[in-house]
C-alpha positions as CSV (number, residue, x, y, z in Angstrom):
1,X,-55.8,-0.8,-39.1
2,X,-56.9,-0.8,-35.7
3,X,-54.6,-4.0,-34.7
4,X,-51.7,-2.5,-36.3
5,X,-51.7,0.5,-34.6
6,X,-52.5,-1.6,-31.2
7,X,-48.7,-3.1,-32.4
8,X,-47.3,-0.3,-33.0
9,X,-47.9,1.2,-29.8
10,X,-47.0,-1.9,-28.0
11,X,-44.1,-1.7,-30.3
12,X,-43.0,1.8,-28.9
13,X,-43.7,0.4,-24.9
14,X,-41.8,-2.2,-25.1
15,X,-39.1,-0.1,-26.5
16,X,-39.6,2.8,-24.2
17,X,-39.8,-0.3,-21.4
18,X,-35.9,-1.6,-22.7
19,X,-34.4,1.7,-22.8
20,X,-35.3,2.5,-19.2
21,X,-34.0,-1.0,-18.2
22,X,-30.6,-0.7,-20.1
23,X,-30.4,3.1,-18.3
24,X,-31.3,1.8,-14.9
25,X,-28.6,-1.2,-15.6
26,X,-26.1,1.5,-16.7
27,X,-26.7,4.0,-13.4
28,X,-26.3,0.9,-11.4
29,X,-22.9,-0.4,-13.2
30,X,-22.0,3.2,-12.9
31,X,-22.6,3.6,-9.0
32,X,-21.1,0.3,-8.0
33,X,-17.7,1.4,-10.2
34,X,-17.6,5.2,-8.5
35,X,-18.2,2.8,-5.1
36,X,-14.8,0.7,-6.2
37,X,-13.4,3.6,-6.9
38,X,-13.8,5.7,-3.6
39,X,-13.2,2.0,-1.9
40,X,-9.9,1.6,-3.8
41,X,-9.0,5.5,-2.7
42,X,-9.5,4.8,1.2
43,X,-7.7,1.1,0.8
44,X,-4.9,3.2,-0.9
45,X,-4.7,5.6,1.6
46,X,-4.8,3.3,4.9
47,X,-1.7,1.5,3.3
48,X,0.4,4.8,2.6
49,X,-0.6,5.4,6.0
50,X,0.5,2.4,7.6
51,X,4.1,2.2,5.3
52,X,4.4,5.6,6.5
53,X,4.2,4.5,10.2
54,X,6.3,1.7,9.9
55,X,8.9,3.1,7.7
56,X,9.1,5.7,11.1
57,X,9.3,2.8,13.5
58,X,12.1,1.0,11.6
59,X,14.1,4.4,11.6
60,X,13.3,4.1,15.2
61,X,14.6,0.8,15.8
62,X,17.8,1.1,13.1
63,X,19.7,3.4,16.4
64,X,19.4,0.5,18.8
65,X,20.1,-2.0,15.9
66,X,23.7,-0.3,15.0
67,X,24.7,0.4,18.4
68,X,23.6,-3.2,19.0
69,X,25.7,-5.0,16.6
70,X,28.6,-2.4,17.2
71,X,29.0,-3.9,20.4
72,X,28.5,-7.3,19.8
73,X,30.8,-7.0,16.8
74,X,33.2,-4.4,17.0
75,X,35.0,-2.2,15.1
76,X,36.2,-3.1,11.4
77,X,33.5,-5.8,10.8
78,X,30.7,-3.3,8.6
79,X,29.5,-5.8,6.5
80,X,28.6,-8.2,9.2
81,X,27.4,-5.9,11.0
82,X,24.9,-4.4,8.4
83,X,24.0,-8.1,7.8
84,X,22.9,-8.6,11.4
85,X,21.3,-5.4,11.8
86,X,19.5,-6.1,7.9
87,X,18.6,-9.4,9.5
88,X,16.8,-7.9,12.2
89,X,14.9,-5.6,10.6
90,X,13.5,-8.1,8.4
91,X,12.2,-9.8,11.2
92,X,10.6,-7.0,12.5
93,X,8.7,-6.1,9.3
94,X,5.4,-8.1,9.3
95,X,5.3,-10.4,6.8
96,X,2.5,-9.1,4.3
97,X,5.0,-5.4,4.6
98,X,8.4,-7.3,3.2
99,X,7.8,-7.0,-0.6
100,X,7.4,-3.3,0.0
101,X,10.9,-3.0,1.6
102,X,13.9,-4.3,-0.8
103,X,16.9,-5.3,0.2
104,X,18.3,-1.2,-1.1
105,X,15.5,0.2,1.0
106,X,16.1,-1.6,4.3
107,X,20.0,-0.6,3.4
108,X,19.5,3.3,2.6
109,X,17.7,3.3,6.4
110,X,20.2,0.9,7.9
111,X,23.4,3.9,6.6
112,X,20.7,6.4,7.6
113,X,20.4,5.1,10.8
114,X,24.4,4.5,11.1
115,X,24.5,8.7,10.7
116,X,22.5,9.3,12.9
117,X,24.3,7.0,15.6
118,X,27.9,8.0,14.6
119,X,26.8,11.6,15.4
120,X,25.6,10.7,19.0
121,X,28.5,8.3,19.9
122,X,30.6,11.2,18.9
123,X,28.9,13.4,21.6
C-alpha cells in the first residue's frame, strides 16, 4: 500500500512537472510571436515611411523631368515625351522600390507633375 501510494505521488509530480513545462513552452511561443509581431509593426512602418519619402522626391523630380523633355522634344510629341520622362523615373527608383510603383502610378505622378508645370510655364 505503501509503494502505491509512493506511485501515486510520483504519478501527480511528474504530471504537475509536464504541465509547468508545456506552460513555460507556451509563454515562450507566446512571447517570441508578440516579438514578430511588434518586429513586423516597426518593419511596416519604416517602409510606409520610406515610400512616403520617395513617392515626395519623385513628385520633386517629375517638374524638372517634364520641363526636361519639353525642351528636348517639343510641342505635339506627349506620348514620347511621357515615355522619356516614365523612363527616367524608373531609373531613379531603387531597384527593391519598382514593384511598389506600376506603370499607372508612375503615370498619375508624371500628369500630376505635368499640372503642376503647365501652371508655372503659364506664369
Amino acid at each position: 500500500m505503501k509503494n502505491d501510494v509512493t506511485q501515486w505521488v510520483n504519478l501527480a509530480m511528474n504530471g504537475l512537472a509536464f504541465v509547468l513545462f508545456a506552460a513555460g513552452v507556451l509563454v515562450a511561443l507566446l512571447r517570441l510571436r508578440r516579438a514578430r509581431r511588434g518586429a513586423r509593426v516597426e518593419e511596416l512602418a519604416a517602409w510606409n515611411r520610406a515610400e512616403v519619402t520617395l513617392r515626395a522626391l519623385l513628385n520633386g523630380s517629375v517638374y524638372g523631368l517634364v520641363t526636361q523633355a519639353e525642351n528636348e522634344f517639343g510641342p505635339g510629341q506627349g506620348e514620347i515625351k511621357k515615355s522619356a520622362v516614365l523612363a527616367q523615373l524608373l531609373r531613379l527608383i531603387p531597384e527593391q522600390w519598382r514593384a511598389t510603383f506600376d506603370a499607372d502610378t508612375l503615370g498619375a505622378l508624371i500628369e500630376s507633375g505635368l499640372r503642376s508645370a503647365r501652371e508655372i510655364w503659364a506664369r
